[in-house]
DSSP file (Angstrom, degrees, kcal/mol; ACC not computed):
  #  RESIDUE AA STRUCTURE BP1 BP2  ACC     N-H-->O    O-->H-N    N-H-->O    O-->H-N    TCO  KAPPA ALPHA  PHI   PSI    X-CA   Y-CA   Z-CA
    1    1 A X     >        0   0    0      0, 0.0     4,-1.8     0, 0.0     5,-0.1   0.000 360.0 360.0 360.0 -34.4    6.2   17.2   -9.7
    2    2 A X  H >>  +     0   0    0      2,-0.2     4,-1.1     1,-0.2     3,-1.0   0.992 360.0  50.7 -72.3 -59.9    5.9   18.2  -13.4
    3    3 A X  H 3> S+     0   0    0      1,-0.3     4,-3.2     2,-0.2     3,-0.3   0.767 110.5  56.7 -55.2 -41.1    7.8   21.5  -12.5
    4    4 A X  H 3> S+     0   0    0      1,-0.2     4,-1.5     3,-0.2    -1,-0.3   0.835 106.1  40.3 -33.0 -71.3   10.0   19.1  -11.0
    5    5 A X  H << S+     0   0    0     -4,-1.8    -1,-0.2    -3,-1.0    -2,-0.2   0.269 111.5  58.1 -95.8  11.8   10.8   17.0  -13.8
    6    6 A X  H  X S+     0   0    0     -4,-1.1     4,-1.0    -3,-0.3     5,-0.3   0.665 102.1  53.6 -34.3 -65.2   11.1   19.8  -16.2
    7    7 A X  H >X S+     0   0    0     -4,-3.2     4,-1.4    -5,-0.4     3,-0.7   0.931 115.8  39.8 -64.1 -34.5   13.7   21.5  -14.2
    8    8 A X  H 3<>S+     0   0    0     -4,-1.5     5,-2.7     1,-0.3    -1,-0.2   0.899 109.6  60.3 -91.7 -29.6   15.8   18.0  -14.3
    9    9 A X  H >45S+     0   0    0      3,-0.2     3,-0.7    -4,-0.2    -1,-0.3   0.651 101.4  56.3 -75.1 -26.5   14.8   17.5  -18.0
   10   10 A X  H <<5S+     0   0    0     -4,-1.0    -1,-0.2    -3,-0.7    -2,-0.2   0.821 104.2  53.8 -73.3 -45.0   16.7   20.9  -18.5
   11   11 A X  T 3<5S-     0   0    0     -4,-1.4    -2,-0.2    -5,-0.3    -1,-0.2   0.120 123.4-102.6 -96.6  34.4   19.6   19.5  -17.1
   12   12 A X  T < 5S+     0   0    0     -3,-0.7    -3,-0.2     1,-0.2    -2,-0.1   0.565  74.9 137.6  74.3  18.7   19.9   16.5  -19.3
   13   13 A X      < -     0   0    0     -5,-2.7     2,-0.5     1,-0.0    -1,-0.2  -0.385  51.3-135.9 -89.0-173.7   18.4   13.9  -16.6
   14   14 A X        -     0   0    0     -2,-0.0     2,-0.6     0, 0.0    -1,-0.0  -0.995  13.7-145.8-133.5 115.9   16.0   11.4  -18.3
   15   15 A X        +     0   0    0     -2,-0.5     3,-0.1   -10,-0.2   -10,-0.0  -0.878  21.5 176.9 -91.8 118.6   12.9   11.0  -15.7
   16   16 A X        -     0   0    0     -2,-0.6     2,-0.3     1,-0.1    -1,-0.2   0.589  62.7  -5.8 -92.1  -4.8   11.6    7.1  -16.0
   17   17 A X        -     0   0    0      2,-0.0     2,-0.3    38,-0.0    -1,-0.1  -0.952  46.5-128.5-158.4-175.4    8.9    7.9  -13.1
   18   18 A X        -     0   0    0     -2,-0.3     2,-0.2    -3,-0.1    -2,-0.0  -0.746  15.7-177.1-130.4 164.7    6.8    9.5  -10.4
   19   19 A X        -     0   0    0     -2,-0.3     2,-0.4     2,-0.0    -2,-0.0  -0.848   3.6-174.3-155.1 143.5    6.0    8.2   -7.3
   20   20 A X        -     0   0    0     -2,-0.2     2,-0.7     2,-0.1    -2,-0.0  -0.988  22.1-136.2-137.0 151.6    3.5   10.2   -4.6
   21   21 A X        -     0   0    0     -2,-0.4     2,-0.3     2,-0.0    -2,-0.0  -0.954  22.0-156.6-117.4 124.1    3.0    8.9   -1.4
   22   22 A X        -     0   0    0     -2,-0.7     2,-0.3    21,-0.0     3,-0.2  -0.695  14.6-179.0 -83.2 140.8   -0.3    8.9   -0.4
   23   23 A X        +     0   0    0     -2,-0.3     7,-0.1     1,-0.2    -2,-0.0  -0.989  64.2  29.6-122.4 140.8   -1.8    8.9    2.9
   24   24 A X  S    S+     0   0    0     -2,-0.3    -1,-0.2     8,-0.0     3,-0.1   0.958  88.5  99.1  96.0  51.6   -5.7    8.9    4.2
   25   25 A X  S    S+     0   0    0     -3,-0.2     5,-0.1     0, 0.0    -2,-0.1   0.548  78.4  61.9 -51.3 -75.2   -7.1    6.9    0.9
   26   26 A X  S  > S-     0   0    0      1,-0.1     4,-1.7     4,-0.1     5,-0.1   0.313  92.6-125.0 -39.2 149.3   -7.1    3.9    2.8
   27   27 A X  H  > S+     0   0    0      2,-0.2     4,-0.9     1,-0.1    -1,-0.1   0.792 120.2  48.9 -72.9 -21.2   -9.1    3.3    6.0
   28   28 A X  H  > S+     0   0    0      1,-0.1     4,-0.8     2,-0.1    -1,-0.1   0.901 111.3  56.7 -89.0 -42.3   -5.8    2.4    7.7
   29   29 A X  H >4 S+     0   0    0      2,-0.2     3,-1.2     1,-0.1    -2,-0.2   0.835  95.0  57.5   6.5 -84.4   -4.6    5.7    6.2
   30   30 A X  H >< S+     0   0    0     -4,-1.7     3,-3.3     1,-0.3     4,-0.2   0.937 103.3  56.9 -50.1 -60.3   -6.9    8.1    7.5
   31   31 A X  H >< S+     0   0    0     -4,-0.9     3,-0.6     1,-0.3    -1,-0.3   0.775 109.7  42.7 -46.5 -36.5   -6.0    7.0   11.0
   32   32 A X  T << S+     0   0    0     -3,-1.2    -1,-0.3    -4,-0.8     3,-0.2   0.197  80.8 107.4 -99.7  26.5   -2.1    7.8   10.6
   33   33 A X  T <  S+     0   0    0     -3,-3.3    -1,-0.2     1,-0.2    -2,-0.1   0.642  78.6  52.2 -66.0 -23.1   -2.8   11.2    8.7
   34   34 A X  S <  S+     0   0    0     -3,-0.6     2,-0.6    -4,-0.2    -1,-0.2   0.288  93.6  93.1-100.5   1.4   -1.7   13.1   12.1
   35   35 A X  S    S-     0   0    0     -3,-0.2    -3,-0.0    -4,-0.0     0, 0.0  -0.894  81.3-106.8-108.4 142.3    1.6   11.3   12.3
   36   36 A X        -     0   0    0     -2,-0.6     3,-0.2     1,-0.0    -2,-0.1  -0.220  36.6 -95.8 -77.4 147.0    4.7   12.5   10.9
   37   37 A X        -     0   0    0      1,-0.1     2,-0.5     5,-0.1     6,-0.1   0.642  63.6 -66.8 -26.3 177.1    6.2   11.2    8.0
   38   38 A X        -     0   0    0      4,-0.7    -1,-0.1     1,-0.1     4,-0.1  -0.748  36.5-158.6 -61.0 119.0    9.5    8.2    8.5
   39   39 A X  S    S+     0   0    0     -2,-0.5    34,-0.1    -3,-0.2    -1,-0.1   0.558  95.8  46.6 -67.4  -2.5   12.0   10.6   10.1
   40   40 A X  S    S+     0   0    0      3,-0.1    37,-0.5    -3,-0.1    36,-0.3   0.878 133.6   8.8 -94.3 -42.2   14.2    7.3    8.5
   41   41 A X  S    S-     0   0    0      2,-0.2     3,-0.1    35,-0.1    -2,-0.1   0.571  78.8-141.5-112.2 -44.3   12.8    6.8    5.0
   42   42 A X  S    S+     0   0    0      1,-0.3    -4,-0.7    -6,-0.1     2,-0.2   0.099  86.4  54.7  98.3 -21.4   10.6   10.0    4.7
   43   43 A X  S    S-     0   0    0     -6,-0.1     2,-0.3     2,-0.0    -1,-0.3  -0.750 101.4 -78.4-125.3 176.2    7.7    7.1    2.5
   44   44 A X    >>  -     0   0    0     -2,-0.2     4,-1.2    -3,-0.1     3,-0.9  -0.617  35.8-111.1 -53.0 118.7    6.3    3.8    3.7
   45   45 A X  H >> S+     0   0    0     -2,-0.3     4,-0.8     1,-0.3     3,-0.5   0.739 122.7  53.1 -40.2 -39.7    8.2    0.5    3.7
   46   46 A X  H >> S+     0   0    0      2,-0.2     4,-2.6     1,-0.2     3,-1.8   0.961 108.9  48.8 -67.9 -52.3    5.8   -0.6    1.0
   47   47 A X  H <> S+     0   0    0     -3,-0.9     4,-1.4     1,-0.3     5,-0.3   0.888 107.3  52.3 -61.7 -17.2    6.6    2.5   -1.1
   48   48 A X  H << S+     0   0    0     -4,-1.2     4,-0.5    -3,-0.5    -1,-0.3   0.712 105.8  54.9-100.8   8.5   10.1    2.3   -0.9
   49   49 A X  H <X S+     0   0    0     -3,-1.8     4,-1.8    -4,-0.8    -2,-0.3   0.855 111.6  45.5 -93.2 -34.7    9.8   -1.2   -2.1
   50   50 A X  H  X S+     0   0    0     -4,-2.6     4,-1.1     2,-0.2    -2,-0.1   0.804 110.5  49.4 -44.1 -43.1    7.8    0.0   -5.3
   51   51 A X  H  X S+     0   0    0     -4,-1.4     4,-3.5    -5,-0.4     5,-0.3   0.853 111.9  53.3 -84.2 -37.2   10.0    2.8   -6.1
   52   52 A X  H  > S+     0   0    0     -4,-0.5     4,-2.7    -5,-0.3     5,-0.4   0.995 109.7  51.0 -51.3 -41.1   13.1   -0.2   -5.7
   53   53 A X  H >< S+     0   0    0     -4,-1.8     3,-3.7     1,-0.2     4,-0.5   0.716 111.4  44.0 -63.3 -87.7   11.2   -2.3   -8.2
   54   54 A X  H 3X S+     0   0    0     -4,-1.1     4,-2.1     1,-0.4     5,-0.5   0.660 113.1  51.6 -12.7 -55.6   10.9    0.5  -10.7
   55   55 A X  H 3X>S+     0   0    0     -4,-3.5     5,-0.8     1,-0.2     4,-0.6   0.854 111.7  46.1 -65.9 -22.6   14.4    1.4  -10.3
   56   56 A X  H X<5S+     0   0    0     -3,-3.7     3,-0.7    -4,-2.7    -1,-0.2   0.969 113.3  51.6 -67.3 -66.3   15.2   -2.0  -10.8
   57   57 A X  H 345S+     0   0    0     -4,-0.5    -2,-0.2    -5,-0.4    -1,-0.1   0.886 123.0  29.4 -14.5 -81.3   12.7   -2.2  -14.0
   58   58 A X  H 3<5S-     0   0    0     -4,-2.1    -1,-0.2    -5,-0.1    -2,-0.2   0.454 102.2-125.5 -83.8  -5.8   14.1    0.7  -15.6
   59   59 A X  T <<5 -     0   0    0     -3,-0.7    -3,-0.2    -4,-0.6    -4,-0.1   0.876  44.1-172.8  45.0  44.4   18.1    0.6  -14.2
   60   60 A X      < -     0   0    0     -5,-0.8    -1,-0.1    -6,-0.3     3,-0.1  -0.207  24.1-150.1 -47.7 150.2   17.7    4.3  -12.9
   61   61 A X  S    S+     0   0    0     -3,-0.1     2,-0.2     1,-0.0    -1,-0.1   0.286  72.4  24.1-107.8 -19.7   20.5    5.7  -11.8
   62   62 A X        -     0   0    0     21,-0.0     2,-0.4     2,-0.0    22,-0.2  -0.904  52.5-148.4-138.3-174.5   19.1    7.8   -9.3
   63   63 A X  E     -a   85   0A   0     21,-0.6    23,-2.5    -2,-0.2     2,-0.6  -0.935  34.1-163.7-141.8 111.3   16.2    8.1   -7.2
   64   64 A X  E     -a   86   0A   0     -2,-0.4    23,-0.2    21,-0.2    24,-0.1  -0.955  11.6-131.5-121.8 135.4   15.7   12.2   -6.9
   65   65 A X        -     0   0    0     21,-4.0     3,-0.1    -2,-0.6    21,-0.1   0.149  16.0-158.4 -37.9 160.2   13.4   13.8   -4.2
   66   66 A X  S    S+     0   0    0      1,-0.2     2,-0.5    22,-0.1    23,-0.3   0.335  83.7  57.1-109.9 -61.1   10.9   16.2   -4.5
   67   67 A X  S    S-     0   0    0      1,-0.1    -1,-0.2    21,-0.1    -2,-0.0  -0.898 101.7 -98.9 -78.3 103.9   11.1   17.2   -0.7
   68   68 A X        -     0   0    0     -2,-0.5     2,-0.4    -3,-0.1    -1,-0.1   0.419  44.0-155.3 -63.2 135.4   14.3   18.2    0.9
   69   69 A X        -     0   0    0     -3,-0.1     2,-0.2    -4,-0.1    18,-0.1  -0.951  11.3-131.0-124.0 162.8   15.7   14.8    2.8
   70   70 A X     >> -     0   0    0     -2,-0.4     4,-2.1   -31,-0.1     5,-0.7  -0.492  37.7 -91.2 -91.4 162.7   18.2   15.1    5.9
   71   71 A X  H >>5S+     0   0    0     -2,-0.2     4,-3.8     2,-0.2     3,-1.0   0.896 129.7  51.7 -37.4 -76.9   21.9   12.7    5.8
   72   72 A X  H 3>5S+     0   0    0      1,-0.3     4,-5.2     2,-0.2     5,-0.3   0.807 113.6  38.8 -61.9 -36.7   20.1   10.0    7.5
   73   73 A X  H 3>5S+     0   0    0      1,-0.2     4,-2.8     2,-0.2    -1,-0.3   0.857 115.5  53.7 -36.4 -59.3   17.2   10.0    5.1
   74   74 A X  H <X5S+     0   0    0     -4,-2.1     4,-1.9    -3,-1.0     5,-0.3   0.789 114.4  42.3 -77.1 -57.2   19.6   10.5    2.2
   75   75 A X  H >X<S+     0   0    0     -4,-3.8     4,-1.6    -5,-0.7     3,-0.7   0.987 112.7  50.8 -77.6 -35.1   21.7    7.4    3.3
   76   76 A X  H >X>S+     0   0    0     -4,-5.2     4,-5.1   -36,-0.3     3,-1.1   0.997 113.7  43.0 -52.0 -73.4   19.0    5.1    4.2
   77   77 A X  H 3<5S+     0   0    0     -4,-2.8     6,-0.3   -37,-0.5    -1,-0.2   0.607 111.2  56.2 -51.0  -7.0   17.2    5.5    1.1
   78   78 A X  H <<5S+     0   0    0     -4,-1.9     4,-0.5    -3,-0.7    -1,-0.2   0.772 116.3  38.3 -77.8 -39.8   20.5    5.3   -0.8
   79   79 A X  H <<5S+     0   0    0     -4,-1.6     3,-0.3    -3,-1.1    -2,-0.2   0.802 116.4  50.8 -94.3 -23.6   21.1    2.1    0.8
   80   80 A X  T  <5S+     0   0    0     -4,-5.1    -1,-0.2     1,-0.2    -3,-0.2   0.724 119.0  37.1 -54.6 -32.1   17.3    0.8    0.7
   81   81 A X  S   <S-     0   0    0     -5,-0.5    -2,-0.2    -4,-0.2    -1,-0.2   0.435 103.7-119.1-121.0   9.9   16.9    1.5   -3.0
   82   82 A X  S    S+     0   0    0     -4,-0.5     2,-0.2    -3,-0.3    -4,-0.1   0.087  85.3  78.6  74.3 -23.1   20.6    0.6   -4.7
   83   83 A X  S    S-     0   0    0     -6,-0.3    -4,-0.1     1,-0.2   -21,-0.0  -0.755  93.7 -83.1-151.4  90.2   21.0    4.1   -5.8
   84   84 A X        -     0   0    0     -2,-0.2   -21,-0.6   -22,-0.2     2,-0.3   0.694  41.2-159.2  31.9 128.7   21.9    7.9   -5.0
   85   85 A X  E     -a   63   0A   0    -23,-0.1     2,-0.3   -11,-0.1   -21,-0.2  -0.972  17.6-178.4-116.5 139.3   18.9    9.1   -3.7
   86   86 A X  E     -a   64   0A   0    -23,-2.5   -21,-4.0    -2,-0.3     3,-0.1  -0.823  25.4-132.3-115.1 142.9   19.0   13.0   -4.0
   87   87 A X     >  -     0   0    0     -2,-0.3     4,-0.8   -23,-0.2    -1,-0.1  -0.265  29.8-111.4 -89.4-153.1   16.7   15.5   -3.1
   88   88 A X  H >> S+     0   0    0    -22,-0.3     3,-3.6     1,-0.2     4,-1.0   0.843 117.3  56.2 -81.5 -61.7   15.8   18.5   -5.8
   89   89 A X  H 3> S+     0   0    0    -23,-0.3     4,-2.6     1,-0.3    -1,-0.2   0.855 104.0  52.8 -18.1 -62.8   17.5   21.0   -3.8
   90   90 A X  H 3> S+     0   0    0      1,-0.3     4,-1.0     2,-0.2    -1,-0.3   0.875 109.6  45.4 -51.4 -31.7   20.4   19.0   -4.0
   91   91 A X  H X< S+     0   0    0     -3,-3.6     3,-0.6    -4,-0.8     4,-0.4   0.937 111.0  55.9 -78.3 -40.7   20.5   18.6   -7.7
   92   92 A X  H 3< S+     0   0    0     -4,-1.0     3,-0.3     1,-0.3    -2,-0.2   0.488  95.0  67.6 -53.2 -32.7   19.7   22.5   -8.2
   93   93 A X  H 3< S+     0   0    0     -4,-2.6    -1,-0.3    -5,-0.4    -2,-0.2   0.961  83.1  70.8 -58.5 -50.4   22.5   23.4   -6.3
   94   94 A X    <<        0   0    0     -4,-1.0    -2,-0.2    -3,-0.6    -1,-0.2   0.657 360.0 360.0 -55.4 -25.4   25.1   22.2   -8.7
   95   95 A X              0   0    0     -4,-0.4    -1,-0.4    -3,-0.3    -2,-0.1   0.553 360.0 360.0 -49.8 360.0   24.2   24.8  -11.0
């Protein structure tokens, strides 16, 4: 994630956060460590309500991926969170 927000820092963005989504801390965790991510959201309904607050907080402007997201992802989370969500890839292309 620091490589991450280097490379966007290069290209004039302003990073106000991180987010990781964890799974297996929790005892409820562990158990859904062998099921695959949201094929919808890609994080947990709680996590995309954390990263909404933040974006709220801070009046980000985008919400940018670390992990490659598909359209549906891409549009959900656009429409979950108020704001573009991009993966890196996506931003890295425009060069």
């Amino acid at each position: 994630m620091a490589s991450a927000a280097e490379q966007l820092a290069a290209r004039g963005a302003h990073v106000v956060g991180q987010f990781v989504q964890r799974r297996g801390v929790s005892h409820g965790g562990v158990h859904k460590m062998s099921l695959p991510f949201s094929s919808r959201t890609l994080l947990s309904y709680g996590k995309v309500r954390e990263v909404a607050e933040a974006c709220e907080q801070t009046d980000a402007r985008a919400v940018i991926f670390v992990a490659a997201l598909t359209e549906r992802q891409r549009h959900t989370l656009t429409a979950m969170l108020g704001r573009p969500a991009l993966s890196l890839s996506d931003v890295l292309a425009d060069d």
